[in-house]
C-alpha positions in Angstrom: 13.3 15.4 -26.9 11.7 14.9 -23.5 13.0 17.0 -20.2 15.1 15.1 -17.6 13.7 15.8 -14.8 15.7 15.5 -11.3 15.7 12.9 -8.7 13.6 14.3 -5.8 12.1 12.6 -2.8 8.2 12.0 -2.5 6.6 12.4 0.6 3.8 9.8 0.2 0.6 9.3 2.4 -0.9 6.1 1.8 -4.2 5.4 3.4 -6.2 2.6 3.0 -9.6 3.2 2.0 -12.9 3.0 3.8 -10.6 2.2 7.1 -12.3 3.8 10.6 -10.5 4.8 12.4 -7.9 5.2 9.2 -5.4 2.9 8.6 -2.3 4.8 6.9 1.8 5.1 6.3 3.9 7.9 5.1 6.6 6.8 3.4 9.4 8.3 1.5 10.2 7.3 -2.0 12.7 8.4 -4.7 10.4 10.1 -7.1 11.7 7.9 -10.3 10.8 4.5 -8.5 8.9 2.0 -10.6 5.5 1.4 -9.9 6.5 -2.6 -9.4 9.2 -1.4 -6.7 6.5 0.7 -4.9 4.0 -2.1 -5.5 6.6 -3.8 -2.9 7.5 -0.7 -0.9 3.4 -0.5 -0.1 3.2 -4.6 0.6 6.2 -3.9 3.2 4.9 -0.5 5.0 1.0 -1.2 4.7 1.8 -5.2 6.3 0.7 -6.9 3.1 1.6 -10.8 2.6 2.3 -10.1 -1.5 0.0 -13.1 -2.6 -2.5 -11.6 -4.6 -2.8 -9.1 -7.6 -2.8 -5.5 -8.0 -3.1 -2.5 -9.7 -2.3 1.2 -9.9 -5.1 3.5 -11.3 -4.3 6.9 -12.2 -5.8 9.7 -14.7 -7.9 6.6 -16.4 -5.8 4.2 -16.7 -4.4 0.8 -14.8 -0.5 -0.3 -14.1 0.0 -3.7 -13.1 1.5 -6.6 -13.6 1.8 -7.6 -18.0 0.6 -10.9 -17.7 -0.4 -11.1 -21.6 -3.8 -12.9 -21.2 -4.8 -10.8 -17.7 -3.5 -7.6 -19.0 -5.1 -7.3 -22.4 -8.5 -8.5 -21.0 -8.2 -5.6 -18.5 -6.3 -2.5 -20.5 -3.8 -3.2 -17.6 -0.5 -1.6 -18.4 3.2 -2.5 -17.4 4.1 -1.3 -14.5 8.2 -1.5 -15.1 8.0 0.7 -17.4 6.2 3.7 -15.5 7.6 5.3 -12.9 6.0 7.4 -10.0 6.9 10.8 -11.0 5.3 10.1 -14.6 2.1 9.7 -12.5 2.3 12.2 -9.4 4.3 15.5 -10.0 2.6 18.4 -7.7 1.8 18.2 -4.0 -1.6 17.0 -3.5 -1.6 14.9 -6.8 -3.3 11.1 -6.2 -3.5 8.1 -7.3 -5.5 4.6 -6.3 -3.4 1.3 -5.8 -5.6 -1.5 -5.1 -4.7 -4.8 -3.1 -6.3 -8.2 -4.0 -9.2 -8.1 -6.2 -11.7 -10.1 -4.3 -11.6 -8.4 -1.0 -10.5 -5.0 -3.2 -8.3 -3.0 -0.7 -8.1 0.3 -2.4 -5.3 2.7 -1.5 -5.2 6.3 -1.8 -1.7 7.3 -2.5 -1.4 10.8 -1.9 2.2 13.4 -3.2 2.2 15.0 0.4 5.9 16.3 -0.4 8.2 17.2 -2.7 11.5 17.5 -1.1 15.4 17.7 -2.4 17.0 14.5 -3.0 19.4 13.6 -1.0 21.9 10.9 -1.7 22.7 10.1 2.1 18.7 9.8 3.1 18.1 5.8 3.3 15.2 5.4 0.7 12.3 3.5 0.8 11.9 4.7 4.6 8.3 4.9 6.7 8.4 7.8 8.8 4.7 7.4 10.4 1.5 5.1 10.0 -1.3 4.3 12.3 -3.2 1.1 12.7 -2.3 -2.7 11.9 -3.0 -3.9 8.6 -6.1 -5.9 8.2 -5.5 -9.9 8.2 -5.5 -11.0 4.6 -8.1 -12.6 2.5 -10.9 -11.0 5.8 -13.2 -10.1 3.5 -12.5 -6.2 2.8 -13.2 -3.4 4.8 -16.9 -4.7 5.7 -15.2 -8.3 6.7 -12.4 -6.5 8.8 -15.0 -4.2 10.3 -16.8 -7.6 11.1 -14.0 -9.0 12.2 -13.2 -6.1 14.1 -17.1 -6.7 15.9 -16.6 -10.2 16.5 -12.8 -9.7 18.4 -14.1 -7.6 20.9 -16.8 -9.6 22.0 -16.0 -13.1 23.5 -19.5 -13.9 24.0 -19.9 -13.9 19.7 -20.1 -17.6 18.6 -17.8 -16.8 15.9 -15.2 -15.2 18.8 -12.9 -18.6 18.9 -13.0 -19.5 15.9 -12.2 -16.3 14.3 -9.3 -16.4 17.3 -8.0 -19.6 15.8 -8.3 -18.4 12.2 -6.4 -15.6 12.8 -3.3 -17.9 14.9 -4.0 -15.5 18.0 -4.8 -12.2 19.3 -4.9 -9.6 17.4 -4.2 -5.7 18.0 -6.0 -3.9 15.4 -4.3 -0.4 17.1 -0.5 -2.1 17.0 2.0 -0.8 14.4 5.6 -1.1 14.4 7.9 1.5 12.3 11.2 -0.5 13.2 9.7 -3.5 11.2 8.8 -2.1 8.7 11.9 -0.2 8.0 14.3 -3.5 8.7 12.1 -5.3 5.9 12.3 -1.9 3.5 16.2 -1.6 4.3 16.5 -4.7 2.4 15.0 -3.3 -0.6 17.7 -0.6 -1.2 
């Protein structure tokens, strides 16, 4: 018979991979969340629109989504049926997620903490992050980098219309923790 283990709180850094200057969130998560639920807790913090696939990677082997045809061709299991703590259980322990399979964002997701649970702590909550998330469907880290290149200088050809792509400016430093936590709050 297997060991319950207790409720605890993670500590999560999640950095997105390949960013310079990094683009990250720490988050806290109940440690028995499903990987589906933090699928959606790392769309909200990281700035993610949610309209592509994913997948968790850990010790050799991929959680996603069980779509019967998709999954099977790809050894992909269900991520309902896993939760964090199955994956990460020691400080330091890590794990990938990856974002849209054409651009491939790859997360490191990284057990900074283990702390007490505590039933009064509001959880999922981001406590810090740096750096906008990139626009989607830019291409990946080169494209945003490119992107990135072509923004600062007005002079590019490509400045406008990359302007006009993106609906605007954009401040690749901005990040707002109040946001993120009113979208989160309507998760619990």
């Amino acid at each position: 018979m297997a060991t319950r283990r207790p409720r605890q709180t993670y500590q999560l850094k999640i950095t997105l991979k390949g960013s310079k200057p990094p683009i990250w969130r720490r988050i806290l998560v109940p440690s028995d969340i499903r990987l589906d639920r933090l699928h959606l807790v790392i769309q909200i913090a990281m700035g993610w629109f949610n309209c592509h696939l994913h997948q968790f990677s850990a010790f050799g082997r991929s959680y996603g989504v069980a779509y019967d045809d998709f999954a099977a061709d790809l050894d992909i299991e269900d991520e309902t049926k896993v939760k964090l703590r199955d994956l990460l259980q020691m400080e330091k322990d890590a794990m990938t997620y990856e974002y849209d399979f054409g651009d491939s964002w790859e997360h490191k997701i990284t057990l900074e903490k283990v702390l007490p649970y505590d039933k009064a702590q509001a959880l999922p909550v981001c406590i810090r992050g740096k750096r906008a998330c990139p626009p989607e469907d830019c291409g990946g880290v080169w494209g945003y980098a490119e992107l990135l290149k072509v923004l600062a200088d007005p002079a590019d050809p490509e400045h406008d219309a990359m302007l006009e792509w993106l609906g605007g400016p954009f401040d690749a430093e901005a990040f707002d923790m109040a946001a993120v936590n009113g979208v989160l709050s309507e998760l619990r």
